[in-house]
C-alpha positions as CSV (number, residue, x, y, z in Angstrom):
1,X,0.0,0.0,0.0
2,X,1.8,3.2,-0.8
3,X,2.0,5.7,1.3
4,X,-0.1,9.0,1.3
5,X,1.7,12.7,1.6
6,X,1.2,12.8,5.8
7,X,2.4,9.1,6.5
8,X,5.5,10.4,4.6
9,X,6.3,13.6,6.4
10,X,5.0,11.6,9.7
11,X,8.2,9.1,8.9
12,X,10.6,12.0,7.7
13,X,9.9,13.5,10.9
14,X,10.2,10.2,13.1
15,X,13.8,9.8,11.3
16,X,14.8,12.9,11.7
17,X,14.4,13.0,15.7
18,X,16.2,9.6,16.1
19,X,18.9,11.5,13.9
20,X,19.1,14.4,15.8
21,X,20.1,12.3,19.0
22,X,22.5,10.1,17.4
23,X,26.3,9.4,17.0
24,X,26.1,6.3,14.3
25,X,23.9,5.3,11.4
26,X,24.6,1.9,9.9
27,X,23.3,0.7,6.5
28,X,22.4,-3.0,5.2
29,X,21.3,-5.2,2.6
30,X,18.3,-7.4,4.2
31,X,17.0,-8.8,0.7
32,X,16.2,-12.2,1.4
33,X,15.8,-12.2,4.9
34,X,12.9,-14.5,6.8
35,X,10.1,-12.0,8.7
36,X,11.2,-14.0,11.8
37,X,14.7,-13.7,11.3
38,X,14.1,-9.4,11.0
39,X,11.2,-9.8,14.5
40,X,14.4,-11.0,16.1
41,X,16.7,-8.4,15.2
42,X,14.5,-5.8,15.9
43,X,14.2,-7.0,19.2
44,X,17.6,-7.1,19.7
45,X,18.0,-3.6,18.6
46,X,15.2,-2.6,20.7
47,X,17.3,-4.2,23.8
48,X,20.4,-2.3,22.7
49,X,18.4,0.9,22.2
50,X,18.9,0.8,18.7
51,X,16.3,2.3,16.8
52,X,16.1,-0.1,13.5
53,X,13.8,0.3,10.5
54,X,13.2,0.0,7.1
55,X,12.9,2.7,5.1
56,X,12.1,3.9,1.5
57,X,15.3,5.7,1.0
58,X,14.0,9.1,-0.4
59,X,12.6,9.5,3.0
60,X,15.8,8.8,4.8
61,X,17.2,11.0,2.6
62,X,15.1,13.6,3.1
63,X,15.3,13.1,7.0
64,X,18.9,13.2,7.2
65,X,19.4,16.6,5.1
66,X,20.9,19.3,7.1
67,X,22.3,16.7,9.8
68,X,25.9,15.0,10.4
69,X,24.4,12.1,8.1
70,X,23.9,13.9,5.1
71,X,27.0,12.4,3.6
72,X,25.3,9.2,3.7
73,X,23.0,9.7,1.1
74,X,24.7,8.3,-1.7
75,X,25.3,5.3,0.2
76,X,21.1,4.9,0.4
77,X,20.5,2.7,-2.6
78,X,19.2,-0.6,-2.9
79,X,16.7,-2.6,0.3
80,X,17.9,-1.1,3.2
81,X,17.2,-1.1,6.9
82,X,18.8,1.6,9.0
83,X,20.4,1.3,12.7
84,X,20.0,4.5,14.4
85,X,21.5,4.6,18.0
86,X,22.9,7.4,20.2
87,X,24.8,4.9,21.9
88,X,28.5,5.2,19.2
89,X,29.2,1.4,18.8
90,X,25.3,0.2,19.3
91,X,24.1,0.4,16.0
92,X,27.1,-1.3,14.4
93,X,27.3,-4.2,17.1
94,X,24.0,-5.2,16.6
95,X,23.9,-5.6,12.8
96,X,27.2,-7.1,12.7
97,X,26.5,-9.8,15.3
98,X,23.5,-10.5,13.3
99,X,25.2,-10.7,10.0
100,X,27.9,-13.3,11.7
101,X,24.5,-16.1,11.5
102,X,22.4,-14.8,8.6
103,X,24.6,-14.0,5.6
104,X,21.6,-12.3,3.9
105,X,22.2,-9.4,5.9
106,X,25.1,-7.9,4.0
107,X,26.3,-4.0,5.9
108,X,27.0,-1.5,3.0
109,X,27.9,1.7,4.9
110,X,28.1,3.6,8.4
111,X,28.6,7.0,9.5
112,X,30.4,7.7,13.2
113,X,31.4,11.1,14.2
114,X,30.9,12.8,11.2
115,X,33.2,10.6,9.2
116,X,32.1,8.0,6.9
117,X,32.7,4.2,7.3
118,X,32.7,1.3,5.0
119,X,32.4,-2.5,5.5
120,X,35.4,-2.6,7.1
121,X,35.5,0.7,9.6
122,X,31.6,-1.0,10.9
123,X,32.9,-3.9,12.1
124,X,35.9,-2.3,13.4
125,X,33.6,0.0,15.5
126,X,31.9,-3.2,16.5
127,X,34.4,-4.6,17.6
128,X,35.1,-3.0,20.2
129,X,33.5,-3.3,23.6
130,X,30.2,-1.8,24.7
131,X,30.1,0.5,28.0
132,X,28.5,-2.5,29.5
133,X,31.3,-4.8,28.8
134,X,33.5,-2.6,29.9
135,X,32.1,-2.0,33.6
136,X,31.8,-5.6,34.2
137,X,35.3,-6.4,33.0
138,X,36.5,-3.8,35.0
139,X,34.3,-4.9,38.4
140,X,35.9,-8.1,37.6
141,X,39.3,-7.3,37.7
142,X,38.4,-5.2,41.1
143,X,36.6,-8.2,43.0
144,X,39.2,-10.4,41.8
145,X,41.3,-9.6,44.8
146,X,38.7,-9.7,47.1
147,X,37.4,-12.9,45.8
148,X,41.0,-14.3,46.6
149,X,40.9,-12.8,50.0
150,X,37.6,-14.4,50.7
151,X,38.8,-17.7,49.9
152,X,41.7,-17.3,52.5
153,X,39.4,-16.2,55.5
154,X,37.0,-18.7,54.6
155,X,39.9,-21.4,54.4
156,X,41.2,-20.2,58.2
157,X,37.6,-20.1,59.8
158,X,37.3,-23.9,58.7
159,X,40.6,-24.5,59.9
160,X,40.1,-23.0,63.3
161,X,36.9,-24.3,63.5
162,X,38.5,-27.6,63.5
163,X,41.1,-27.2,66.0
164,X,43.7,-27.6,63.2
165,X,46.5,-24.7,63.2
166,X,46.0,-21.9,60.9
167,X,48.2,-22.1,57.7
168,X,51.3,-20.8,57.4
169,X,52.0,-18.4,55.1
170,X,54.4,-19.9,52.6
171,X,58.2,-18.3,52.1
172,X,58.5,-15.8,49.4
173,X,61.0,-17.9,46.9
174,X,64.6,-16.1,46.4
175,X,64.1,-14.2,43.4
176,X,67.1,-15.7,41.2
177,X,69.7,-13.0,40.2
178,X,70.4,-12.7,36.4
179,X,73.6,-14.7,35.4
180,X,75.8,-11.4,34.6
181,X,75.3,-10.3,37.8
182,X,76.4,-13.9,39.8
183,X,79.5,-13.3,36.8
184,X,80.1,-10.1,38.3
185,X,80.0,-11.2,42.1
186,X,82.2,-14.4,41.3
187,X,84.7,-12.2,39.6
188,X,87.2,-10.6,41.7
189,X,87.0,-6.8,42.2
190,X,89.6,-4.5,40.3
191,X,89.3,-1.8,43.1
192,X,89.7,-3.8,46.2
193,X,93.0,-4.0,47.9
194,X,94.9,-7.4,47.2
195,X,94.8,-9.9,50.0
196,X,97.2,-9.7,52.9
197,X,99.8,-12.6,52.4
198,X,100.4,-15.2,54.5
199,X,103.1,-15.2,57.3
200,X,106.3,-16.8,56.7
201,X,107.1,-20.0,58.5
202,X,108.3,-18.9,62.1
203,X,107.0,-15.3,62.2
204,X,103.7,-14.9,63.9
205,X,101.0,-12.9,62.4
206,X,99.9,-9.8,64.2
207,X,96.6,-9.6,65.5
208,X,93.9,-7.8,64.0
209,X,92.1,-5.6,66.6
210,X,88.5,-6.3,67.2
211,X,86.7,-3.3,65.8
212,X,85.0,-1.3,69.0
């Protein structure tokens, strides 16, 4: 059913407002694709907060004029649906995770920052880790030592508990000194005074005074 001159400008409009918020815009190729295969990716993208549609692509053109996407319009040919997120890497993480198990879904062109992207500079920008999986790798690497910690306390409470001795931390191992420097100690030193020599037969040696 085509559309009549209001649901147009209703769309343009719709576009335009997710543009105005936005950092990246990500094209694709979806010809092909099952209707259930696109429900799921749209509900990805709606968990990601990735707005995701398809659109005729005079609209989107029409809806990106006068904003940082403008340069994308000669990119808008052919079937396309569009991933809209203010989130930078959002947009380009979704689609390309999707293209990695339907190979119908073939990325054409992005826009980040103002700057164009191909094929290659999309999944570059999805490639690199969400805000998400950055806090939790970092909360992981701060609980790690707690976590260790835990384990130690835990392991002394039973311990105690059962009337056995607490363990002992073990010895911190010699750290083993690199082999020029044992060279250097076995050699002798150039600036140290020669050794006395020894007493003749029948002379006694004088005593060295105890240092006071």
């Amino acid at each position: 059913m085509p559309l009549n001159v209001q649901d147009k400008k209703a769309i343009v409009a719709d576009v335009g407002a997710q543009l105005a918020g936005a950092q990246t815009v990500v094209l694709a190729e979806y010809r092909g694709i099952p209707v259930e295969q696109l429900t799921k990716l749209r509900a990805s993208a709606r968990d990601q907060g990735v707005y995701l549609r398809v659109l005729k692509n005079t609209l989107a053109r029409r809806a990106a004029q006068g904003t940082q996407f403008e340069p994308l319009a000669d990119s808008m040919v052919g079937p396309l649906i569009y991933g809209i997120s203010a989130d930078p890497i959002a947009s380009a993480k979704v689609l390309q995770n999707f293209a990695k198990t339907q190979d119908k879904l073939v990325i054409t062109a992005g826009l980040y920052n103002g700057k164009l992207l191909d094929v290659a500079g999309v999944k570059a920008l999805a490639s690199i880790p969400s805000r998400n999986e950055l806090l939790s790798q970092l909360l992981g690497v701060m609980l790690a030592p707690v976590s260790a910690m835990a384990r130690v306390l835990g392991a002394v409470a039973a311990q105690k508990a059962a009337g056995a001795p607490a363990p002992v931390a073990a010895p911190v191992a010699e750290v083993a000194a690199p082999a020029e420097v044992v060279a250097q100690a076995a050699a002798p030193d150039a600036s140290a005074e020669p050794a006395a020599a020894a007493p003749e037969a029948g002379t006694e040696a004088k005593e060295t005074p105890a240092a006071e």
